[in-house]
C-alpha positions as CSV (number, residue, x, y, z in Angstrom):
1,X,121.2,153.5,97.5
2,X,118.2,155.7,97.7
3,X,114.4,153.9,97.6
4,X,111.3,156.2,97.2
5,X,108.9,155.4,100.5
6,X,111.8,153.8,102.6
7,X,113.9,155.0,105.8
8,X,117.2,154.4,106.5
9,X,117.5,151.8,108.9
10,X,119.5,153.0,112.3
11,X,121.4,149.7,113.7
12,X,122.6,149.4,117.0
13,X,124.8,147.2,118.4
14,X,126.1,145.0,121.7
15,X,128.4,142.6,122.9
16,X,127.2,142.0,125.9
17,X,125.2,138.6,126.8
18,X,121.6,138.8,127.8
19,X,121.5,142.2,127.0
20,X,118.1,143.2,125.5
21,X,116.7,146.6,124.2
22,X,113.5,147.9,125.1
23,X,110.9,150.2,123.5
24,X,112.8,152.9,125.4
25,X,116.1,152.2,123.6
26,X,114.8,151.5,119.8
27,X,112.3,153.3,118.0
28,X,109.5,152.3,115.2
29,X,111.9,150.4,112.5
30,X,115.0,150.6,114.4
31,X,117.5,147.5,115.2
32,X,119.5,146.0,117.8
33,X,121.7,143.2,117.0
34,X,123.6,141.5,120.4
35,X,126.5,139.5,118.4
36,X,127.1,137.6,121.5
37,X,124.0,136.1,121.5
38,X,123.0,136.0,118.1
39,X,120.3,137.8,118.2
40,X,118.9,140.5,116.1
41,X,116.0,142.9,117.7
42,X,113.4,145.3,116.0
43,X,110.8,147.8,117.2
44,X,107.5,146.5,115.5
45,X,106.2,149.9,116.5
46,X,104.1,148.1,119.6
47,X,106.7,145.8,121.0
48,X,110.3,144.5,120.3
49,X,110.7,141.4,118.3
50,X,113.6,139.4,117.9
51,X,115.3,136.8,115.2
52,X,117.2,133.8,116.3
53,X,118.9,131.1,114.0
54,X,118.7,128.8,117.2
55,X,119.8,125.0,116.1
56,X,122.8,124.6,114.0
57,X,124.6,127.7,111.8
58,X,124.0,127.4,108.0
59,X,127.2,129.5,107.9
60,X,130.4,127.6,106.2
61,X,134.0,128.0,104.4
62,X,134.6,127.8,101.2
63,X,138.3,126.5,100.2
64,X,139.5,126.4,96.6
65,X,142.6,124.7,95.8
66,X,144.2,124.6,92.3
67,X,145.4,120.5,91.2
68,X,148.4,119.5,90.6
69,X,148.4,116.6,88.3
70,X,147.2,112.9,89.6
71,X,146.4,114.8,92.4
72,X,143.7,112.9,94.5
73,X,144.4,113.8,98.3
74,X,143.1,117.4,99.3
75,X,144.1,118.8,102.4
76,X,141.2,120.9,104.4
77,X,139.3,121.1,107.3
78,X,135.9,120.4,108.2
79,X,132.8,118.5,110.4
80,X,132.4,114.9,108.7
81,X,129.1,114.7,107.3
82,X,128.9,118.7,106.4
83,X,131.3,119.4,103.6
84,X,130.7,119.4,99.7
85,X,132.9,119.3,96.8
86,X,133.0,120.6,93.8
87,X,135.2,119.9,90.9
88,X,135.5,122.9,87.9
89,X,132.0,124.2,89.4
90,X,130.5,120.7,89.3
91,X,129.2,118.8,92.4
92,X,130.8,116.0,92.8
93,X,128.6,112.8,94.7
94,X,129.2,111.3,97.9
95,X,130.9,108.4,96.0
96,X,133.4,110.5,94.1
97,X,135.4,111.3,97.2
98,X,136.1,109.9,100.6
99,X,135.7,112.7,103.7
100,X,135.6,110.8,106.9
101,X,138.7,112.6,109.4
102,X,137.8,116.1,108.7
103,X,141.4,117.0,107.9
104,X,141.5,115.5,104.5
105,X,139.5,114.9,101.2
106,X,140.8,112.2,98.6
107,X,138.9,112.1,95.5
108,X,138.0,108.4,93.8
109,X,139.4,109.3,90.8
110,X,143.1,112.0,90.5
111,X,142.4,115.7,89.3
112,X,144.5,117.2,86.2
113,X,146.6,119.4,86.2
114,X,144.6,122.7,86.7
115,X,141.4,121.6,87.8
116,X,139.7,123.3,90.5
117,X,138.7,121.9,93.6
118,X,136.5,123.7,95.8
119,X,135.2,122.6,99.2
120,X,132.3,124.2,101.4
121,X,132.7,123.0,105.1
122,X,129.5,123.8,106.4
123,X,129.8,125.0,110.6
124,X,127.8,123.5,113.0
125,X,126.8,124.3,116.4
126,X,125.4,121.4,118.9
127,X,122.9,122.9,121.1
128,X,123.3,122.9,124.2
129,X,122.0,120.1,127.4
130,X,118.4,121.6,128.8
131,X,119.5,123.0,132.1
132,X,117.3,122.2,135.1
133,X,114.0,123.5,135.3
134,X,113.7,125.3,138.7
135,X,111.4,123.9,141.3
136,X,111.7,120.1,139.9
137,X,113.0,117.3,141.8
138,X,113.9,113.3,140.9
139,X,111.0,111.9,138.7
140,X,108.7,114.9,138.7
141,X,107.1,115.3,135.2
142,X,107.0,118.9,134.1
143,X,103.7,120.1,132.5
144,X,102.4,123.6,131.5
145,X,99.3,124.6,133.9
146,X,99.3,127.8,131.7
147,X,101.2,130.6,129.1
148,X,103.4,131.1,131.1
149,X,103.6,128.6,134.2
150,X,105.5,125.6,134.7
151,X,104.2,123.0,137.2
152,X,105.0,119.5,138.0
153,X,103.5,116.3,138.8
154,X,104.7,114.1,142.0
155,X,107.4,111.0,141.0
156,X,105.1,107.6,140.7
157,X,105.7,104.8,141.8
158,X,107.5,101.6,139.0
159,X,105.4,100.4,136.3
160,X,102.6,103.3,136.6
161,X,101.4,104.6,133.7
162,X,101.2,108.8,133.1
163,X,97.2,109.7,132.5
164,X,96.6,112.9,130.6
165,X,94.2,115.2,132.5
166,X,92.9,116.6,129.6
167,X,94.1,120.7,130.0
168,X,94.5,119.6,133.7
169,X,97.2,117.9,135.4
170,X,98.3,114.2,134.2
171,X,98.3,111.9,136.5
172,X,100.3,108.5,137.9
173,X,97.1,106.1,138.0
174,X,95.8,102.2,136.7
175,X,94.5,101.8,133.1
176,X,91.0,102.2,134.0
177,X,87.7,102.2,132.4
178,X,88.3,106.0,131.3
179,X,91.4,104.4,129.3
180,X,90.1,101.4,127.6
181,X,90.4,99.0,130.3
182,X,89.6,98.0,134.7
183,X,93.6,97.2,134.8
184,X,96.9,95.5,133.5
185,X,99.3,93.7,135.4
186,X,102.4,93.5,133.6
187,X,103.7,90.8,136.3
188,X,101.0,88.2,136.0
189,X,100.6,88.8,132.4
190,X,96.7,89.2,133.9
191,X,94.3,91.6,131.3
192,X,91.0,91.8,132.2
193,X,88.0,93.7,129.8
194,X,84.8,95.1,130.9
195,X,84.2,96.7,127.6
196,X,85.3,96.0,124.5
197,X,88.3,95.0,123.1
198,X,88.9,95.4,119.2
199,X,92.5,94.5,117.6
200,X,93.0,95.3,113.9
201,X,96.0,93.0,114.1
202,X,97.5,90.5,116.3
203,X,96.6,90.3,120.3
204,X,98.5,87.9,121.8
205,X,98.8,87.4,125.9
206,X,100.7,85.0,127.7
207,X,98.1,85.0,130.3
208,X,94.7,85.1,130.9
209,X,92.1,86.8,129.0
210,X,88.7,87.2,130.9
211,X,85.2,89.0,130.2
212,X,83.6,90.3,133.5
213,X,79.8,90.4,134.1
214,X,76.9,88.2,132.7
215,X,78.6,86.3,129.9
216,X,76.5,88.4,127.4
217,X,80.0,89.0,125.3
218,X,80.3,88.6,121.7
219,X,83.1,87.0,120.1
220,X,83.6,87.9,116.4
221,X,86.4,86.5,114.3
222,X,86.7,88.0,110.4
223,X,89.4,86.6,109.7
224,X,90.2,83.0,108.5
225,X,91.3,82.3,112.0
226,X,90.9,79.9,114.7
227,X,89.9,81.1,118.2
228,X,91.5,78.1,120.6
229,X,90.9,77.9,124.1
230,X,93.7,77.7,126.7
231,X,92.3,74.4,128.6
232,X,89.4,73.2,127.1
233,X,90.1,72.6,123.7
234,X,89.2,74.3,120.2
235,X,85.7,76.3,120.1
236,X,83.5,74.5,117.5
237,X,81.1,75.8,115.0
238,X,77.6,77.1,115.1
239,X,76.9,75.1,111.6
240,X,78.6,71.9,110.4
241,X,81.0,73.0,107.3
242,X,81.0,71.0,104.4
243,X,83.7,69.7,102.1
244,X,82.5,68.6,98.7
245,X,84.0,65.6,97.0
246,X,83.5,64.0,93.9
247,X,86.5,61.6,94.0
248,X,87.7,59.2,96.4
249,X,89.1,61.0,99.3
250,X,91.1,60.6,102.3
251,X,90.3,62.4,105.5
252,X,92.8,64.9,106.5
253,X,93.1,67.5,110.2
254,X,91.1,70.1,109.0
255,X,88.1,68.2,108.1
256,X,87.5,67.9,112.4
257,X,84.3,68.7,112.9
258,X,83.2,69.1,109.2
259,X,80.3,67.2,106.5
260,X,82.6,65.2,103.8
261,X,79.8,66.0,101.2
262,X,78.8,63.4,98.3
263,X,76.6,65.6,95.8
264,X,74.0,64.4,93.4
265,X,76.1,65.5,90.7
266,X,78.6,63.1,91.1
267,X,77.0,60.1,89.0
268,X,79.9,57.6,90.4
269,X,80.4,55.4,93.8
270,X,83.0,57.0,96.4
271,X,85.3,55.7,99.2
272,X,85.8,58.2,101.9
273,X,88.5,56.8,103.6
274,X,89.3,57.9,107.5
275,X,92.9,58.6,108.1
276,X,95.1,56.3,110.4
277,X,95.9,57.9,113.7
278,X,99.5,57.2,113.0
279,X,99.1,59.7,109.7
280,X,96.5,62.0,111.1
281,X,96.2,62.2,114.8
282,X,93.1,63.4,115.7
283,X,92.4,64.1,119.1
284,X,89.9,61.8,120.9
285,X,86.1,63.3,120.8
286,X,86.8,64.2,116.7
287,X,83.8,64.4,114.7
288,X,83.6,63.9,110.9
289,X,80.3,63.5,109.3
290,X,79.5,61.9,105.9
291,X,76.5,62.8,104.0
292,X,75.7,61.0,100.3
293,X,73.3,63.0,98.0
294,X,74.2,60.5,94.9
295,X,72.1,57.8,93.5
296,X,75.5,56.1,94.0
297,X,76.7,54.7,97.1
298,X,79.5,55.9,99.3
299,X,81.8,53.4,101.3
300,X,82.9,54.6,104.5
301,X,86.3,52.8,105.4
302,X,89.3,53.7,107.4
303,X,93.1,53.0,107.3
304,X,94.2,50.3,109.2
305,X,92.7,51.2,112.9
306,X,89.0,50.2,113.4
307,X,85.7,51.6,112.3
308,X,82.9,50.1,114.7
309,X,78.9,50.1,113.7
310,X,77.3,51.3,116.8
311,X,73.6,49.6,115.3
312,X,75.4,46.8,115.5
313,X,78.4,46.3,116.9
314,X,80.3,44.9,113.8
315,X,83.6,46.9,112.5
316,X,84.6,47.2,109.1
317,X,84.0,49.9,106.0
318,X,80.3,50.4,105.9
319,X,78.0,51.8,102.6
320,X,75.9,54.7,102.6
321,X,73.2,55.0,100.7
322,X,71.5,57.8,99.1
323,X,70.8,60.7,101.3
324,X,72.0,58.8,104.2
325,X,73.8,60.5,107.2
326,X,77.2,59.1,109.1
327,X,78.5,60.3,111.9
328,X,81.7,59.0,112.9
329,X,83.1,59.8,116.3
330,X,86.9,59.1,117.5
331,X,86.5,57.0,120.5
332,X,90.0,55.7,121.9
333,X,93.0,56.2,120.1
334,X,92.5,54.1,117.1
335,X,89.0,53.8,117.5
336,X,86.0,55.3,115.9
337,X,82.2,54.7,116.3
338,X,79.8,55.3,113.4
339,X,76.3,55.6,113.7
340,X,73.3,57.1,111.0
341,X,70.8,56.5,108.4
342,X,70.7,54.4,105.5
343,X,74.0,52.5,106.5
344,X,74.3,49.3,106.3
């Protein structure tokens, strides 16, 4: 077919492998195809150019087989995982058919008599293992210095991490201040900061966590989460945290360290009632603080272990008064002190 403004295209043709045409052996719009490699060349009028499928072929074979009736088991070849089927021109889902020994295709439910079953058994072509980059040895990491130039850096030694070098060389190396850190020690489970250290998540070590330099760090928690310390106990509050009540109320584990509040709105007397140690066993050196803003009085008392007046030495529930303050401190294992104003 004649076009107005086009040239016929001159094709050319080898079988050999590797071979390659050069501006010397095509001309401005002229082709080359090498069908033993696969490739197809053209002169772009500057330079040759080439096209490469590379990967897997899309190329495939179509079968079509007329049914006998009932028929259900097909026989045809093809890669599991690359054929379709199609029953009077309509594809058939994965579910209508089962294809898994590429010799055979049964369908879920028999073909009449006539109906045509087609199957497109798509080729494939694995590509091929990386051969071995010249110049390399055992644990070199290849890198590209330039376009056109292949380099490689030196094996490490075990449990080094690979540093980029930017558009230099990487590097075997620590995790050092230039990578978010003075070092990691995966053996002693040892991570030391000099900077900071931000997690959006979870940060968990099964080792030591320490700060270097004057202790001038700040730890910030956003979260509703406690921050406990390995040895020493749990890190306290810079403020005492309240818990309103305006019932009676029984202490539980959370209120460690908090104000059981009594507001002037509650126009009734309270008991606020310590737990046992045998229901609620908080460790000894446990604050709780009691604080009554009500023209009613509050009675302090505890469950069965011993509540002791440090004014005066007496045990027992005591009262506290309006806008009196009591401080009640976990002394022994079933013993608290008490001590404030407007108790009696």
């Amino acid at each position: 077919m004649a076009a107005s403004g086009y040239t016929p295209i001159i094709l050319f043709n080898s079988g050999t492998t590797g071979n390659k045409p050069t501006t010397s052996n095509l001309t401005t719009g002229e082709l080359a195809l090498n069908y033993a490699d696969g490739v197809l060349y053209y002169n772009n009028g500057s330079s040759i150019k080439s096209i490469s499928g590379g990967g897997a072929s899309s190329t495939y074979t179509r079968t079509s087989v007329t049914a006998s009736a009932s028929q259900t088991t097909f026989t045809v070849t093809y890669t599991v995982g690359y054929v379709e089927v199609y029953l009077n021109g309509i594809l058939l889902n994965g579910t209508d058919y089962t294809a898994t020994n590429g010799t055979s295709v049964v369908l879920a439910t028999a073909a009449n008599s006539g109906d045509i079953v087609e199957f497109i058994a798509y080729n494939t072509t694995a590509i091929g293992n990386a051969t071995n980059i010249s110049g390399g040895s055992a644990g070199v990491v290849p890198y590209q210095s330039a376009g056109s130039t292949t380099l490689f850096t030196a094996a490490g030694t075990s449990g080094q991490p690979l540093l980029s070098g930017g558009t230099g060389s990487p590097t075997w190396g620590t995790l050092g201040g230039t990578y978010g850190g003075t070092g990691v020690n995966n053996g002693s489970y040892t991570i030391t900061v000099g900077g900071n250290l931000s997690t959006g998540g979870t940060f968990t070590t099964g080792g030591n966590l320490t700060f270097s330099g004057a202790f001038a760090t700040t730890v910030t928690v956003t979260a509703a989460t406690s921050v406990t310390l390995p040895v020493s106990g749990t890190l306290g509050y810079q403020n005492i945290p309240q818990n309103s009540q305006s019932a009676n109320y029984t202490t539980v584990l959370a209120d460690s360290g908090y104000a059981i509040f009594h507001p002037a709105s509650d126009a009734n007397a309270r008991t606020f009632t310590i737990a046992a140690n045998a229901s609620v066993a908080y460790p000894i050196g446990t604050v709780i603080q009691f604080i009554n803003m009500s023209a009613n009085a509050v009675t302090i008392s505890i469950t069965s272990d011993t509540l002791t007046w440090a004014q005066g030495g007496g045990s027992g529930s005591r009262t506290l008064a309006q806008y009196g303050i009591a401080n009640c401190i976990k002394v022994g294992t079933t013993q608290w002190l008490l001590t404030g104003t407007n108790v009696t």
